[in-house]
C-alpha positions as CSV (number, residue, x, y, z in Angstrom):
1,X,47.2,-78.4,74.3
2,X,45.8,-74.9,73.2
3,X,47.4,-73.4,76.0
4,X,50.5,-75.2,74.9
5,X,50.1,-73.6,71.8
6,X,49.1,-70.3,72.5
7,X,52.2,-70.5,74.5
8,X,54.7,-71.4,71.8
9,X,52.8,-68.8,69.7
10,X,52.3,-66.5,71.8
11,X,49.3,-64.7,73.4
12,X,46.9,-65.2,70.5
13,X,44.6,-68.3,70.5
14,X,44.6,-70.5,67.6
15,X,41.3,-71.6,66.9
16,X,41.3,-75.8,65.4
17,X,41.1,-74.6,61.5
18,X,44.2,-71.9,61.6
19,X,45.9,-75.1,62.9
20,X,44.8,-77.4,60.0
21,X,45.2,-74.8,57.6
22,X,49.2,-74.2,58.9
23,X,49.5,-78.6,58.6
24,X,47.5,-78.9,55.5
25,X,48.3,-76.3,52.7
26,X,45.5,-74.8,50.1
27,X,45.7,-77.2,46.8
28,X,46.1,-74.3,44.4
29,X,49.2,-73.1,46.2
30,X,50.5,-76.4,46.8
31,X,50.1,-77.3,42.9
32,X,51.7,-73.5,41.8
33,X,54.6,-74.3,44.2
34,X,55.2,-78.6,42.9
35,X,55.4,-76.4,39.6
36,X,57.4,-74.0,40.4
37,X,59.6,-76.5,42.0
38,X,59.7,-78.7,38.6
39,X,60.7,-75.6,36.6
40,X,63.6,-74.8,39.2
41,X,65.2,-78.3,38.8
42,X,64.3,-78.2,34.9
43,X,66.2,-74.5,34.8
44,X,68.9,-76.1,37.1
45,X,69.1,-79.6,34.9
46,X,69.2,-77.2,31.6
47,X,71.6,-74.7,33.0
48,X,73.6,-76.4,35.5
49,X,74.0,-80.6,35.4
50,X,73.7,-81.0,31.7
51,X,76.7,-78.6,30.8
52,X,78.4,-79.8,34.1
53,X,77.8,-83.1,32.7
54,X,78.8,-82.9,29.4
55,X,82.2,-81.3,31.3
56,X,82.5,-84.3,33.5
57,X,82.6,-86.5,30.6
58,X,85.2,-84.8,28.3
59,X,87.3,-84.5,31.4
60,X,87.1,-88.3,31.2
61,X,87.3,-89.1,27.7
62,X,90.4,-86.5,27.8
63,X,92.0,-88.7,30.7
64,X,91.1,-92.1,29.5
65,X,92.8,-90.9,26.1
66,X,95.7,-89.5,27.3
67,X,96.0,-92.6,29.6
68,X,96.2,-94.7,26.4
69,X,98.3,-92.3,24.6
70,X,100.8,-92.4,27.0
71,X,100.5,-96.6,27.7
72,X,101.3,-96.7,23.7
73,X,103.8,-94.5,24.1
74,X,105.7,-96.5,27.2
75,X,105.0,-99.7,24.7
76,X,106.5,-97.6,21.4
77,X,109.7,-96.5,23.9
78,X,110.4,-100.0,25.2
79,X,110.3,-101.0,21.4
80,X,112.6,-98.4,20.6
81,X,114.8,-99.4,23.3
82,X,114.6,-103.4,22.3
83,X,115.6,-102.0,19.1
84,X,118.2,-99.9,20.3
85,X,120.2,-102.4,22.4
86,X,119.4,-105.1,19.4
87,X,121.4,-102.3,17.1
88,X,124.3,-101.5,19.9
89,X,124.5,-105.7,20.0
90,X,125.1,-106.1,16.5
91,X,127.5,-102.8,15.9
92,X,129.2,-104.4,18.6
93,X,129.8,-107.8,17.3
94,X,130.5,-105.7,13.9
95,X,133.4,-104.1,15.7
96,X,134.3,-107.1,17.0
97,X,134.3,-108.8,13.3
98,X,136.1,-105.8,11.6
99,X,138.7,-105.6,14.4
100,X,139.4,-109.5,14.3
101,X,139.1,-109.4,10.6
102,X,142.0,-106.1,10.8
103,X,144.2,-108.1,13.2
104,X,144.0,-111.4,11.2
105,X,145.2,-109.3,8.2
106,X,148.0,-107.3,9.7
107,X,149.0,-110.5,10.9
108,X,148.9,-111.7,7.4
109,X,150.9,-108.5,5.8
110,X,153.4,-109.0,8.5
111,X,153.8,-113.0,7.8
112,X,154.1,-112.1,4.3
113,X,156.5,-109.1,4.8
114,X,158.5,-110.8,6.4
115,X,158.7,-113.8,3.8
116,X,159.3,-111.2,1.2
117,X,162.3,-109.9,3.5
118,X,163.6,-113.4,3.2
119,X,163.1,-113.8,-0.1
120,X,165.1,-110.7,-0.7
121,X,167.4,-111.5,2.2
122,X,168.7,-114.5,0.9
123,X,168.6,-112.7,-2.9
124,X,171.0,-110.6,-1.7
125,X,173.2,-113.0,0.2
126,X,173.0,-115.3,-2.8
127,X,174.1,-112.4,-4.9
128,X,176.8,-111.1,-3.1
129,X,177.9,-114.9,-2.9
130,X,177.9,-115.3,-5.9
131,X,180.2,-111.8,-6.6
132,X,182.3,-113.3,-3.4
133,X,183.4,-116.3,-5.4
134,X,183.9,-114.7,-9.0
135,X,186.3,-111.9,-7.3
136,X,187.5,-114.9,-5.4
137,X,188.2,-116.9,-8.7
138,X,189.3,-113.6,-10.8
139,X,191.9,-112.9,-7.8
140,X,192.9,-116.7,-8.0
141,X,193.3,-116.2,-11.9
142,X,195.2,-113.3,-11.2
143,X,197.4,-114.9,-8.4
144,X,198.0,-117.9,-10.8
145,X,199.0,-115.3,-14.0
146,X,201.2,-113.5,-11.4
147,X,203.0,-116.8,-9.9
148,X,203.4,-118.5,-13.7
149,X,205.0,-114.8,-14.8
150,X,207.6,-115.1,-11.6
151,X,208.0,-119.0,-12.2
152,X,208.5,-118.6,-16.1
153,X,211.0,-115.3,-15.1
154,X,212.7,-117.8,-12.6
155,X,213.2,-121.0,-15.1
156,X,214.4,-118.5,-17.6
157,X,217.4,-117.1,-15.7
158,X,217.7,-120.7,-14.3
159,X,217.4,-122.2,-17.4
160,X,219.3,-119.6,-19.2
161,X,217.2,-119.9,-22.3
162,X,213.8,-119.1,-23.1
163,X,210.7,-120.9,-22.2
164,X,208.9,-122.1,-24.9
165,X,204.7,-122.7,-24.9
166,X,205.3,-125.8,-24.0
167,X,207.2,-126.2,-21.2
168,X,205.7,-123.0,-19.5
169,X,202.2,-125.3,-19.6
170,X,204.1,-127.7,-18.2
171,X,205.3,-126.0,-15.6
172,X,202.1,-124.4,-14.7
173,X,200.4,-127.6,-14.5
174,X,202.9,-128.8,-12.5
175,X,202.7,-125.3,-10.2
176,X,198.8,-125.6,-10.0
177,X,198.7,-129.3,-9.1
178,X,201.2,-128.6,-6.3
179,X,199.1,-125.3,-5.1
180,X,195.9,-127.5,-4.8
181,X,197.3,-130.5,-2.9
């Protein structure tokens, strides 16, 4: 096994306590090295993982707070637009109210309108009836002075006198009662 050795290592021999000094190492240097070691991954903890740490977990808290920012947010917005469509619903059935209510009163100015034009409508035909039959009864009055003057001028050259009051009542009774009939 030496030779083996001397092989790998070259020329030179090892003698049996190079060889357990190489697989064993002195105390003090292994004690100055654990320390060394143990101030390295204090320096590193210190330095590097705390920090990196404290990083990590702000970078989480950050998400996780934006995450439920933003899950408040999508429950604020699908409030808003319950709310929304709730408000287009009742402007809707508003417009709906105000139009029905607008046709059931034009409706209502029209029906009455029109009674008014009736109204006035038969005013007017009841008027002008009425000014039908006193020109009608003026021109009869007239037509009856008209005939009694030719009929009195008639029985006075018939007659050869004059008509008295009397007799020219007569004879316009008489005149009138044949007219009618």
């Amino acid at each position: 096994m030496l030779n083996l050795l001397a092989h790998v290592y070259g020329d030179a021999v090892l003698n049996p306590e190079d060889i357990i000094n190489k697989l064993i190492p002195n105390f003090w240097d292994f004690i100055i090295q654990l320390v060394a070691f143990i101030v390295l991954i204090f320096i590193v903890w210190r330095i590097a993982y705390k920090p990196v740490k404290e990083f990590m977990k702000k970078r989480a808290d950050y998400i996780e707070k934006n995450i439920q920012d933003s899950e408040i947010s999508k429950k604020e917005a699908a409030q808003y637009a319950k709310e929304s469509q709730e408000n287009i619903a009742k402007s809707r059935e508003e417009a709906n109210r105000i139009v029905s209510e607008s046709k059931k009163q034009a409706t209502a100015e029209a029906e009455s309108i029109k009674e008014s034009a009736k109204e006035e409508a038969i005013a007017v035909k009841k008027a002008a009836d009425e000014e039908i039959a006193l020109a009608k009864k003026k021109s009869e009055q007239d037509v009856q002075r008209e005939i009694v003057g030719v009929a009195i001028a008639a029985s006075e050259a018939v007659l050869g006198r004059e008509v008295n009051k009397e007799d020219e009542e007569r004879l316009l009774a008489d005149f009138v009662n044949e007219v009618k009939k």
